[in-house]
N, C-alpha and C positions, 0 to 999 in steps of 0.2 A: 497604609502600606507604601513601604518605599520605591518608586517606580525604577526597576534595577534594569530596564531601556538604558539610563543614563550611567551607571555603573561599569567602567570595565572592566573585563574579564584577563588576567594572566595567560600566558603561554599556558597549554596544559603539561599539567606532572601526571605520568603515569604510575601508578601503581604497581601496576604489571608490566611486566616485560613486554615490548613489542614485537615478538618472536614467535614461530611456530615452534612447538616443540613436544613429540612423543617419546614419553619414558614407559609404558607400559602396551600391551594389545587394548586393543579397541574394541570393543569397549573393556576395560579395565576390572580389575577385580572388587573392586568397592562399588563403579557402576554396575556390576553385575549384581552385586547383593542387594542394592538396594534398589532394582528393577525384580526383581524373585518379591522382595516387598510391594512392590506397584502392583505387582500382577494379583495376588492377595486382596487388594483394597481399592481399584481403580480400574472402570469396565474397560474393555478393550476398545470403545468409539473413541474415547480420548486416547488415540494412539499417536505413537511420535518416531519422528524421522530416522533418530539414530538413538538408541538407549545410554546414550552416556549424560550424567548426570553432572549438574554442569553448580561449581560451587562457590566461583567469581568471576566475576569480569569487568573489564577495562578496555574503552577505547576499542580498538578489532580484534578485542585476543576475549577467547573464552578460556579458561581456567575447570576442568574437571576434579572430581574427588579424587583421582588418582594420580594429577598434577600435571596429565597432558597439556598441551597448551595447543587450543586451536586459532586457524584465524578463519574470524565469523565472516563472510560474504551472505548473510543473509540477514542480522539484523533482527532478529525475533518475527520474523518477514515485516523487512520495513518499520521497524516501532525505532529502538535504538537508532534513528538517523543520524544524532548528531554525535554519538559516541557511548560506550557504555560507562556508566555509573558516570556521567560529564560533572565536574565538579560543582558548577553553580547551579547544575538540577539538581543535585545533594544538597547540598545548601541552604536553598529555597525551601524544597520539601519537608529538609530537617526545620526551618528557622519555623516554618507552617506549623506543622507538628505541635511547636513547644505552644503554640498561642491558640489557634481552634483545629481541630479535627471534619470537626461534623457540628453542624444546625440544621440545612436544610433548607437551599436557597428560598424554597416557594414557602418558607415560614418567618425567618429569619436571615436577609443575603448577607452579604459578604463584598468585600471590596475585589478579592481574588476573579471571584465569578466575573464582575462587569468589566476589567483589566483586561480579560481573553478574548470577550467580546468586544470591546474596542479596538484589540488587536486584528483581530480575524475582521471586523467592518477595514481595517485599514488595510491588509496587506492583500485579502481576497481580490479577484479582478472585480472592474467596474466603481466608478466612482458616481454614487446614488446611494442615497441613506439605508442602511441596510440595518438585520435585528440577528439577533444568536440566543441559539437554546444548545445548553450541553447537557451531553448526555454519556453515557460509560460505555461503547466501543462501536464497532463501523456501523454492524448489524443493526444498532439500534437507533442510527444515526440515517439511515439508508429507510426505516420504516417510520421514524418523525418526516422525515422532509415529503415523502411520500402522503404523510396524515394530512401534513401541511397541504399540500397540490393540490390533493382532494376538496379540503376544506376550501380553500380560496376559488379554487373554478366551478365545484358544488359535479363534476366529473367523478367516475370510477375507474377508469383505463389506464393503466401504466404499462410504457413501453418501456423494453429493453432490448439489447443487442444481442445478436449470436454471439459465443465466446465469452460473456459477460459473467463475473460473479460479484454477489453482492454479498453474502453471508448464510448461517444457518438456522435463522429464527423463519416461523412461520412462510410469510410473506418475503423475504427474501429469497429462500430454497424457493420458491417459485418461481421467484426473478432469474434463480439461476441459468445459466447456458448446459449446461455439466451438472447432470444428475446425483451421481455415482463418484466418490461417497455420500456427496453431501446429504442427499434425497434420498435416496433408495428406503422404500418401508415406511417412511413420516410421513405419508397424506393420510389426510386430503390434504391439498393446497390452498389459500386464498385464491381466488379466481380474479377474472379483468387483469390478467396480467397476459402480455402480449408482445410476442419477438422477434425483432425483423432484422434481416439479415446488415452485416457492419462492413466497412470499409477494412479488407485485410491483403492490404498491395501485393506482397508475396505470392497467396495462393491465387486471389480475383483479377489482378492486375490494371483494374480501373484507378480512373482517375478520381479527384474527391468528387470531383463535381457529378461522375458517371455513378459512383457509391452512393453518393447523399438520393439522388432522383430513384434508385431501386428501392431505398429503405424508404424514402416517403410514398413512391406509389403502393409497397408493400403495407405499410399501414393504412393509408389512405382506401386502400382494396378489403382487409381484413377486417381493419377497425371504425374506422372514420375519426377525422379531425375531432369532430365536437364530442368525441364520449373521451375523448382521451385528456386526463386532469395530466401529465406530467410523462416525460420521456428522459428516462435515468441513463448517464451515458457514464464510461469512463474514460476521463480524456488517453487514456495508455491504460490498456486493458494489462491487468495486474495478473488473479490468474491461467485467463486467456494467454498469455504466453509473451505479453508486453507486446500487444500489438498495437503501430504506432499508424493510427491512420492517412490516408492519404491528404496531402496539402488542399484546405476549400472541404473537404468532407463536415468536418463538427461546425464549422459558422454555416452551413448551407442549410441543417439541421437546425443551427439556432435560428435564422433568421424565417423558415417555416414555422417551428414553434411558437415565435410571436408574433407570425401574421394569423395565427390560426387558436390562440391564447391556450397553448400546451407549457405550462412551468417547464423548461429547460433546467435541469438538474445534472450538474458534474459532477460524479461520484468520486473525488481525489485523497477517498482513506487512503491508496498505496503510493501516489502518483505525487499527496501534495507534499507541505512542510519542507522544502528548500530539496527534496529530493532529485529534481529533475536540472538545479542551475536557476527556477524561478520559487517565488511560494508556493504555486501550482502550477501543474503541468499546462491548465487551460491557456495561461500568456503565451505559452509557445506556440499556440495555434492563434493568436487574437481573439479569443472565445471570452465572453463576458457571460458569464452562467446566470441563470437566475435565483441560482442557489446553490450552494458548494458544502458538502459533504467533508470534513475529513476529521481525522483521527490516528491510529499507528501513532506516528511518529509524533503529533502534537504536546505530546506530555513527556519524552523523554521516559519511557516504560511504564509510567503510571496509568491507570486505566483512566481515559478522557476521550470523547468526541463532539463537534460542532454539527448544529446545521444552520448556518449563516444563509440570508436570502432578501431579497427586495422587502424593504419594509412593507410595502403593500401586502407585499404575500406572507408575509411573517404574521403581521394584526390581524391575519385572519382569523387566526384561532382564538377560542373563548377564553376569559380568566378559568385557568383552573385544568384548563384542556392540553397543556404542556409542561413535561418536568418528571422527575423521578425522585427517590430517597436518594439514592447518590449521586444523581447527575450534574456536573461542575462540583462537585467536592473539595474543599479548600486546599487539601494538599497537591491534588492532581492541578487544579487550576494556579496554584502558585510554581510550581515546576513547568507548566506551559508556557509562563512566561518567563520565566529564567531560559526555556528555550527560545523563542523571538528572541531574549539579549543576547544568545551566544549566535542566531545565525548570523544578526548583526554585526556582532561588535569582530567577532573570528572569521564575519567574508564568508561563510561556509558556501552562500550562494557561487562561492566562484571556484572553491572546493570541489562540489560537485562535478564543474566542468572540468578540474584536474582529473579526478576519476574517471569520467566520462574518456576522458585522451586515452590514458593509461589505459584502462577497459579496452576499449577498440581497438588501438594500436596492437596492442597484443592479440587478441582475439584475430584479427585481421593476418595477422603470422601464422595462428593456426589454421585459418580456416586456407592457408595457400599451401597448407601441409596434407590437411586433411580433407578427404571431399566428401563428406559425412556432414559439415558444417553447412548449411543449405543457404541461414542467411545472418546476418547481425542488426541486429535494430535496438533501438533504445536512447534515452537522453537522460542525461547527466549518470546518476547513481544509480540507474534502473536501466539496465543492460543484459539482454539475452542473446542466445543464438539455439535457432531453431535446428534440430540433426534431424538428416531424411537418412533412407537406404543409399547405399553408397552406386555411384553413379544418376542419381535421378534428381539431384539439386538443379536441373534445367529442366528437368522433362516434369516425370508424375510429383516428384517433392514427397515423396512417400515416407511417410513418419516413422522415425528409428527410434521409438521408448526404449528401446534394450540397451543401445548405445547408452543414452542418458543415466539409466541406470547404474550401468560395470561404470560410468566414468564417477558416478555421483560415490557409489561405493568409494572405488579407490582412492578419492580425494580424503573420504573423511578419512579411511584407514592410516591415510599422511600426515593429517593435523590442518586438514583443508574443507569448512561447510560450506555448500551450496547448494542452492534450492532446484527444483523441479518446477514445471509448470507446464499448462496449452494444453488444450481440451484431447489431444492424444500422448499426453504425457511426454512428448518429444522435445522440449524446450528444458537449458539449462538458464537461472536466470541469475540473475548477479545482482545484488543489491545492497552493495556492504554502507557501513555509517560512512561519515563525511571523515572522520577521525583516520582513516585506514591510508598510511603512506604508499606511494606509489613502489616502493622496497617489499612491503608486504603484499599489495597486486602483483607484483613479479615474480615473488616467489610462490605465491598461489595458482600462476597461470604456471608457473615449472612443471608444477605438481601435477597440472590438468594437462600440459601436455603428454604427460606421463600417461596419464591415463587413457589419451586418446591413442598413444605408440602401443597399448597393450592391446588395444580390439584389435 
């Protein structure tokens, strides 16, 4: 396999227009029809944001059947980071395709597979021999590193934070913070699953150092030290609402977890992959995880995730005791790497912190317009702001869903997505690819100003 690290990549050519643009209502007549067919053939749990039906895409623009043209600030939440349909993950994936599909690493590998994991040992934090199992999306990527913790400390206790999600397979809906959708009606739960309160500066106002000492006496009271195999954090809680903890909070946690041998686990399906201006959000805090999770954005839209972690704790598990039918799939894992070349070769790492400006900068205009806007937080590409009831962004910080909502509405109605989040549905969150010009951030916050002159 040719190591396309050393390959560089062209200017991008868009396909599409880099434009918002609505020709028809919202959703459109052919989205319409072919949602009258969803609802025929597709339960109602698999439900979705906005029923338009979406038939290309490029870069930040989505493309509907009816030829709308939106600009995506959400990124399939976070997958599309480095741009949609990016040409050298086409490429790769197509060149895969023509040569193998499918064998089955745990029968027959492949070069693709160990190429990822070589990757991931290299750009993850911490410099210590490290091992990677892939696997096909966060969920299942958040219950191997878990299998792993267990195994290696021979513990059943997994911590997790307030505000926290991890996914909706068994064991994870446990982990959750946030019930409702995810849970409601699916138990029983796995059990030994345990949650202690996190560092959220906004509403707690501590310090990291005053945050980290609640959540360890809080476990430490609950649980005890020695039953607990592993403490899953994410370093910038995803659908918690992108809360970015206080400075000293995650190293005060890690360096408890290894005096007290708890696997330190960073959860950076949403947070890693050059999203935040680093490969993972952990560098931004100095945080050396003892295992890092991620996925979304790893494969450029292909189903793919990692759990990378200290060889020690990696070897723990038996021959035979790790792996799936599709897990590291040769096409997924050849487009993974064709994404490491382009955050490379295109700087996207610095990208992100262009967005990051443009984001705030602007956000920061509104939020001196409007006082609904309670706070802005976030780094690099992963940017929210929390809406309370109007007058109480000093005082109570009383959660405004409704806001969020009329403004999420009217955004898409323009040819503007943006996602939702935070355990009281009050948080708009931003997360667009690294592909998205600071032209199309301005015309997208037009729009949302728009929306917030209409409440």
């Amino acid at each position: 396999m040719t190591d396309i690290l050393d390959t560089p990549v062209a200017t991008p050519v868009y396909t599409v227009p880099q434009e918002r643009k609505i020709v028809t209502a919202v959703p459109g007549p052919k989205s319409q029809e072919l949602h009258r067919r969803r609802l025929e053939v597709v339960p109602p749990g698999v439900s979705s944001a906005l029923p338009v039906y979406i038939a290309k895409a490029n870069g930040a623009i989505l493309v509907d059947v009816d030829g709308n043209q939106f600009i995506d600030l959400g990124a399939g939440i976070g997958v599309t980071t480095i741009g949609h349909t990016e040409a050298s993950v086409v490429a790769a994936a197509a060149a895969q395709l023509h040569d193998v599909t499918h064998t089955l690493f745990t029968i027959t590998p492949y070069e693709e597979y160990v190429r990822v994991a070589e990757l991931l040992a290299q750009h993850t934090p911490g410099d210590f021999a490290k091992r990677t199992v892939l696997v096909n999306s966060g969920a299942e990527a958040v219950e191997n590193g878990v299998k792993i913790a267990r195994k290696h400390t021979g513990r059943n206790g997994v911590a997790v934070l307030e505000h926290a999600y991890h996914g909706r397979t068994n064991l994870t809906m446990a982990m959750n913070y946030k019930a409702s959708p995810y849970a409601t009606g699916f138990g029983p739960f796995a059990g030994d699953v345990y949650r202690a309160p996190n560092s959220y500066p906004y509403h707690d106002g501590l310090s990291g150092a005053e945050a980290a000492a609640r959540t360890i006496a809080y476990l430490e009271k609950t649980v005890g030290a020695a039953d607990l195999a592993c403490l899953v954090v994410e370093p910038i809680q995803g659908e918690g609402g992108f809360v970015v903890p206080a400075p000293g909070y995650l190293t005060a946690l890690q360096e408890w977890c290894t005096a007290e041998g708890i696997v330190f686990i960073a959860d950076e399906i949403q947070s890693g992959m050059a999203r935040t201006g680093e490969y993972f959000a952990s560098s931004h805090f100095g945080l050396v995880p003892d295992m890092v999770l991620s996925a979304k954005g790893i494969a450029g839209g292909l189903p793919l995730a990692g759990v990378t972690g200290r060889a020690e704790i990696m070897d723990s598990a038996q021959p035979g005791g790790l792996g799936g039918t599709f897990g590291g799939n040769p096409v997924a894992a050849a487009a993974a790497v064709a994404v490491f070349e382009s955050i490379e070769s295109n700087d996207l790492l610095a990208e992100a912190k262009r967005i990051e400006t443009a984001l705030v900068g602007g956000l920061t205009e509104l939020q001196q317009k409007y006082d609904v806007i309670g706070e802005i937080r976030g780094i690099g590409a992963m940017i929210a702001i929390e809406l309370v009831q109007p007058g109480t962004a000093s005082t109570t910080k009383a959660p405004n869903s409704d806001a969020v909502n009329a403004i999420v509405s009217y955004a898409t109605q323009r040819g503007v997505l943006v996602l939702t989040a935070g355990t009281y549905g009050n948080v708009l969150r931003f997360l667009p690819s690294l592909a998205t010009s600071d032209a199309l951030i301005a015309d997208a916050l037009s729009v949302i100003d728009e929306a917030f002159a209409q409440l």
